[in-house]
C-alpha positions in Angstrom: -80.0 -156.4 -167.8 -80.7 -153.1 -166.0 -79.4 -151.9 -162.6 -80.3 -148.7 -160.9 -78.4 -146.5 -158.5 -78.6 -143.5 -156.8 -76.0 -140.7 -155.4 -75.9 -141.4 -151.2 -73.7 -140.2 -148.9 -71.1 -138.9 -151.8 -71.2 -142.2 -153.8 -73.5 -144.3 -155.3 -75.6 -147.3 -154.2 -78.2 -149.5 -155.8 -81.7 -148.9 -155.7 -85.2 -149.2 -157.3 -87.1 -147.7 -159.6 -88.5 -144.9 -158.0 -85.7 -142.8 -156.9 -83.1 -143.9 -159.4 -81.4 -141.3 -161.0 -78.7 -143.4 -162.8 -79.8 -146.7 -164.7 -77.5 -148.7 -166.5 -78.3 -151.1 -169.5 -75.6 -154.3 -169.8 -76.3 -155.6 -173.2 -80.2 -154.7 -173.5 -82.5 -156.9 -175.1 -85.5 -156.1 -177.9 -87.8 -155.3 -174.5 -85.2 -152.8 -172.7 -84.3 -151.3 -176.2 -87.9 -150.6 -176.7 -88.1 -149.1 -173.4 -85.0 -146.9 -173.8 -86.4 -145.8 -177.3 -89.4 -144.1 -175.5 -88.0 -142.9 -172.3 -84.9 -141.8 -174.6 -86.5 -139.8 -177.1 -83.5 -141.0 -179.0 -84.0 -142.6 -182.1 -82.7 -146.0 -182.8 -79.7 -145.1 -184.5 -77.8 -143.6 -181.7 -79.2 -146.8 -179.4 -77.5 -149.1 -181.7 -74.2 -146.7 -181.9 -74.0 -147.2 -178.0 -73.9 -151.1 -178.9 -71.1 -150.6 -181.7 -67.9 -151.5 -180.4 -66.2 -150.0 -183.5 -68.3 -146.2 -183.1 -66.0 -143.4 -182.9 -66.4 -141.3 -179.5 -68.7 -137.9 -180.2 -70.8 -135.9 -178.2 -74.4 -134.7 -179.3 -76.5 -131.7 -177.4 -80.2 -131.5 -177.7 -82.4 -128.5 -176.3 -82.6 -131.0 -172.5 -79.8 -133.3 -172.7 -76.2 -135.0 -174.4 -75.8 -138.2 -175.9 -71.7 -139.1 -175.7 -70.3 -142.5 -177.1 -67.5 -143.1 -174.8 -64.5 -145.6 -175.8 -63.5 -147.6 -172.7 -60.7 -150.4 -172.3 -62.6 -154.4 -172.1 -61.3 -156.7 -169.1 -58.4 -158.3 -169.8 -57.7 -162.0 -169.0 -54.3 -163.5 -169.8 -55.5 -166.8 -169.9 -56.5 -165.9 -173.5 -54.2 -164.9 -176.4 -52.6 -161.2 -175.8 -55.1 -158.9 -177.2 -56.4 -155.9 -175.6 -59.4 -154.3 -177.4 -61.8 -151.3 -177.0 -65.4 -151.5 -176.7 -68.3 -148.2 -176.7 -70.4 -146.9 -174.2 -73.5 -144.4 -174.5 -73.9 -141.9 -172.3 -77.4 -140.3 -171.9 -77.2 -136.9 -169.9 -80.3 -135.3 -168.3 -80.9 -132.5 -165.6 -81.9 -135.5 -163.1 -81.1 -138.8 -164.9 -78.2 -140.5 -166.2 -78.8 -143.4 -168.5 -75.8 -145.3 -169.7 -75.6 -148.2 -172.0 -72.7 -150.7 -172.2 -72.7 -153.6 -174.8 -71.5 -156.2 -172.2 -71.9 -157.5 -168.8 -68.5 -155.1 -167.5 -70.1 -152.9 -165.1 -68.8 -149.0 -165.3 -68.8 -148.6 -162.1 -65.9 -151.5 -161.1 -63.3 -148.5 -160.2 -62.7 -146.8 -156.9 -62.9 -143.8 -158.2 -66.8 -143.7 -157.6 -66.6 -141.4 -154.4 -67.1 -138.6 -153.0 -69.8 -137.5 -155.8 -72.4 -135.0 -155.1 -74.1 -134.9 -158.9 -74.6 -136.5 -162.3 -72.0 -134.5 -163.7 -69.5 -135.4 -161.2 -70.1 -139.2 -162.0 -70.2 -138.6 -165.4 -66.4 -137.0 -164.5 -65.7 -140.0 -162.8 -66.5 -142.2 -165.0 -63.9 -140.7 -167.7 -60.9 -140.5 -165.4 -61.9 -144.1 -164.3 -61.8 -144.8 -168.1 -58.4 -143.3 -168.7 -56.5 -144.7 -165.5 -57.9 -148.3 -166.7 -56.3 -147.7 -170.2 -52.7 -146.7 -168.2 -53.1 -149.4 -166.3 -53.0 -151.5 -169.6 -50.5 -149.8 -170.6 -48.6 -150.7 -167.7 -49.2 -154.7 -168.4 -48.4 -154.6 -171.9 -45.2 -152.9 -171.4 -44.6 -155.5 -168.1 -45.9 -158.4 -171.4 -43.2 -156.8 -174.1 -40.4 -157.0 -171.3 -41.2 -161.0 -170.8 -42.1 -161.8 -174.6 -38.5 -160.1 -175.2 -36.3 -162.6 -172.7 -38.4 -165.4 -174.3 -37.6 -164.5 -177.7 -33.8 -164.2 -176.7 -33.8 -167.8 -175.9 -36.0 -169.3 -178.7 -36.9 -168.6 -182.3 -40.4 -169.3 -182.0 -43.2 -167.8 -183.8 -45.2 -167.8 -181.4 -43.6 -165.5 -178.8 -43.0 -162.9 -182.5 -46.9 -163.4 -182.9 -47.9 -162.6 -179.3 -45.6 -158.8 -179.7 -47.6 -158.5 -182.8 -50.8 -158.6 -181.1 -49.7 -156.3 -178.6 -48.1 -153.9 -181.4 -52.1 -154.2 -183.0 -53.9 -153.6 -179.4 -52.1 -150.2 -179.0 -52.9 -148.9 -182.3 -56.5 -149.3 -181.3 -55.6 -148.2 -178.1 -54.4 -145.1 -179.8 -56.9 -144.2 -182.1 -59.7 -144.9 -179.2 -57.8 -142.4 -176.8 -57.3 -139.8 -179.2 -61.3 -140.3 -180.1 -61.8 -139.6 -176.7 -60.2 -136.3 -176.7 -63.0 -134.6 -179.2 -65.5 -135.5 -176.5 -63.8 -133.9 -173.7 -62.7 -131.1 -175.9 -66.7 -130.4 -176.6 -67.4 -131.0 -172.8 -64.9 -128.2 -171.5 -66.3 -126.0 -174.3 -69.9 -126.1 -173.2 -69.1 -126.4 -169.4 -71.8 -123.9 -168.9 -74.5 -125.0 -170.9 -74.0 -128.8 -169.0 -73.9 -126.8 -165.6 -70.5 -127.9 -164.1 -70.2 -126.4 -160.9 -66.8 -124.6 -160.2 -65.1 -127.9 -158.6 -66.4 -129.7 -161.9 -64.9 -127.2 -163.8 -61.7 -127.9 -162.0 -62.0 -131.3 -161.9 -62.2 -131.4 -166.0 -59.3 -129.8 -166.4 -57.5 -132.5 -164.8 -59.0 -135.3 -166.3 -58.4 -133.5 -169.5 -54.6 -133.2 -168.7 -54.1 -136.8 -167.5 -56.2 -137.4 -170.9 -52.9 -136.1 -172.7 -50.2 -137.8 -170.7 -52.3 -141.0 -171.7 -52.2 -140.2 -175.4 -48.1 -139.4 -174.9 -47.5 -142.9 -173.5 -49.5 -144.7 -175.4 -48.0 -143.0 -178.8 -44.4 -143.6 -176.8 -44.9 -147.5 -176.1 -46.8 -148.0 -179.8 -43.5 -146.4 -181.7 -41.1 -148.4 -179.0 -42.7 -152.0 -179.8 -43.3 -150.7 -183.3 -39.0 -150.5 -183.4 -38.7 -153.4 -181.5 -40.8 -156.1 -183.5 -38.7 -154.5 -186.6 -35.4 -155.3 -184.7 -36.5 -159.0 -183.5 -37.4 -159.9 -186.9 -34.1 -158.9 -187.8 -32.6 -160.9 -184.7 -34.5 -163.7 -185.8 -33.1 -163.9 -189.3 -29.7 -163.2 -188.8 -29.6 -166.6 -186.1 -31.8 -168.7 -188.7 -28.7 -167.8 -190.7 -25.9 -168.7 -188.3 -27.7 -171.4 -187.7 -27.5 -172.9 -191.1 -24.3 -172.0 -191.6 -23.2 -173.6 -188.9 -25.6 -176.6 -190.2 -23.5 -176.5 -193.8 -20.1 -176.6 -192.0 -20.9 -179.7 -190.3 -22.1 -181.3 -193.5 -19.2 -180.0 -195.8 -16.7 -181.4 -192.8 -19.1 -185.1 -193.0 -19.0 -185.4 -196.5 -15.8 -186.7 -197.1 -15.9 -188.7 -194.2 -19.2 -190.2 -195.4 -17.5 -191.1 -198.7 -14.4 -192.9 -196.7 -16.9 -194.1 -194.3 -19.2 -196.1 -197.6 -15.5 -196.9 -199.1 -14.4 -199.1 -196.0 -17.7 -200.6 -195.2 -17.4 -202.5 -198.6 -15.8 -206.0 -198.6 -12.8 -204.4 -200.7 -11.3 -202.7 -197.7 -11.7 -206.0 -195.7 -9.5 -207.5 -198.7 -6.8 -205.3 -198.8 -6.3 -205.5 -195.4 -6.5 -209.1 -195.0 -3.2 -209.8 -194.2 -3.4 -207.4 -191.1 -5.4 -207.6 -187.9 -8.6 -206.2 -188.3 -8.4 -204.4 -185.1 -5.4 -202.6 -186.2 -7.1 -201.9 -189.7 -9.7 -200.6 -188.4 -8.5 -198.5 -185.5 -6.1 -197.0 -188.6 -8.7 -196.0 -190.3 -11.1 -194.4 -187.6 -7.6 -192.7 -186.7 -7.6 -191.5 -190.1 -10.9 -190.2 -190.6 -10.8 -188.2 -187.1 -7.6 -186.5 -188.9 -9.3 -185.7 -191.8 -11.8 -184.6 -190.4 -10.3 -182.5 -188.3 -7.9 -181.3 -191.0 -11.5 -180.0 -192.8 -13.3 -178.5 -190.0 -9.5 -176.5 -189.8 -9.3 -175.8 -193.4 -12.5 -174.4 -193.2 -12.2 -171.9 -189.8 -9.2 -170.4 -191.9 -11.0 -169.7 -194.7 -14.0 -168.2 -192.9 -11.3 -166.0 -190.6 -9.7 -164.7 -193.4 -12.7 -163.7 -195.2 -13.5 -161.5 -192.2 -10.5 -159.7 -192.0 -10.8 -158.8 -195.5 -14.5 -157.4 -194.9 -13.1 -155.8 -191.9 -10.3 -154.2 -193.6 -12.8 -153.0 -196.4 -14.7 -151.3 -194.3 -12.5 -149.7 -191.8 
């Protein structure tokens, strides 16, 4: 699908054909590829790296014109499972026309930050800080996600909830290593600021972009080594109540078995023979009585032992 704009009134609006300086390709077909091969003068290989969600961000200058391959954040939608992933963009930089190719129906221009813009270059700067406040807003939902999947994991053992942090742990790697992919490209930019034609506001402008670039980079290597530490500490969490768990599960069956024996003992027609001679409301009250004590006596027998076997490990280790 193509769409065209044009730079009015210091943003941009749709347009046709003839007076189009920016077109943008959503997930070109045979036709449209054919027809950006020969307006291009690109060859097919950087096309199809423009498609490549996995490409690594770069910047190429010919004697007229760049070619960039820009890593942007995909849409999010929480109705899914908790993955955040990265997809490419290619950028295709002349004196009077911007062509940009995206390998998906996400428009580039979503963002408010499309204003007040009085050149290609300056949409072309717009586009990246649009790009980089989209990937802190992520940032901001998945630490907002990790705070959530934490209380939930507090009050459940699920796997689920363990599996859902993992993704997120996974997203900002990629996160990461797209970011910092970036940073080449804008290094290159600032380097041959002249040779683009930034104006002195441009010039300005990229230095910002290239600063909040960094912070970007800091936080997202900050909340990637904090979820790292924390998925590390849950599975630890997890296994040390899996383990109280069944030792509390063992307890109650070492305080049942005896019981369980009396319990088989009386229900056989010997106890109702020895006890024939007494009512069997008194026998049997007698003998509930008596397994209550015992197994009270047990479950005692055993909260000693365990107590005393933790003042000893205390008293070895202080």
């Amino acid at each position: 699908m193509r769409t065209r704009f044009k730079i009015k009134d210091g943003s941009l609006a749709e347009c046709d054909q003839d007076n189009a300086s920016i077109v943008v390709y959503s997930r070109p077909d045979n036709e449209e590829k054919q027809q950006l091969l020969e307006a291009l003068g690109h060859d097919s290989h950087d096309l199809e790296s423009a498609l490549d969600p996995d490409e690594i961000s770069r910047i190429e200058f010919g004697p007229d014109d760049a070619f960039i391959i820009w890593k942007r954040p995909n849409n999010v939608s929480f109705d899914q499972q908790l993955r955040f992933e990265e997809s490419s963009i290619g950028l295709f930089l002349k004196r009077d026309r911007l062509t940009i190719i995206v390998g998906d129906f996400q428009s580039p221009f979503d963002g408010k930050q499309f204003q007040k813009v009085r050149s290609l270059n300056g949409v072309l700067l717009k586009l990246f800080l649009e790009t980089i406040r989209h990937h802190l807003n992520h940032l901001k939902a998945i630490k907002q996600l990790t705070a959530d999947l934490q209380v939930k994991l507090n009050r459940s053992m699920e796997n689920r909830y363990f599996l859902q942090m993992f993704n997120l742990s996974e997203s900002l790697i990629y996160y990461l290593n797209a970011i910092e992919s970036n940073t080449s490209v804008l290094v290159k930019i600032r380097a041959n600021k002249e040779k683009i034609g930034f104006s002195d506001e441009e010039k300005g402008m990229l230095d910002d972009i290239i600063i909040e670039h960094e912070q970007c980079i800091r936080q997202t290597r900050i909340y990637s080594s904090v979820l790292s530490g924390l998925m590390d500490a849950r599975g630890n969490i997890i296994n040390n109540n899996m383990n109280v768990l069944l030792k509390d599960l063992t307890l109650i069956n070492v305080v049942f078995l005896p019981l369980n024996l009396i319990a088989s003992i009386g229900g056989m027609s010997e106890f109702s023979a020895v006890t024939s001679g007494v009512n069997w409301r008194i026998s049997y009250s007698v003998f509930a009585i008596g397994m209550l004590v015992i197994g009270w006596l047990t479950w005692m027998l055993l909260a000693w032992r365990i107590s005393r076997n933790r003042r000893a490990e205390f008293r070895k280790h202080s």
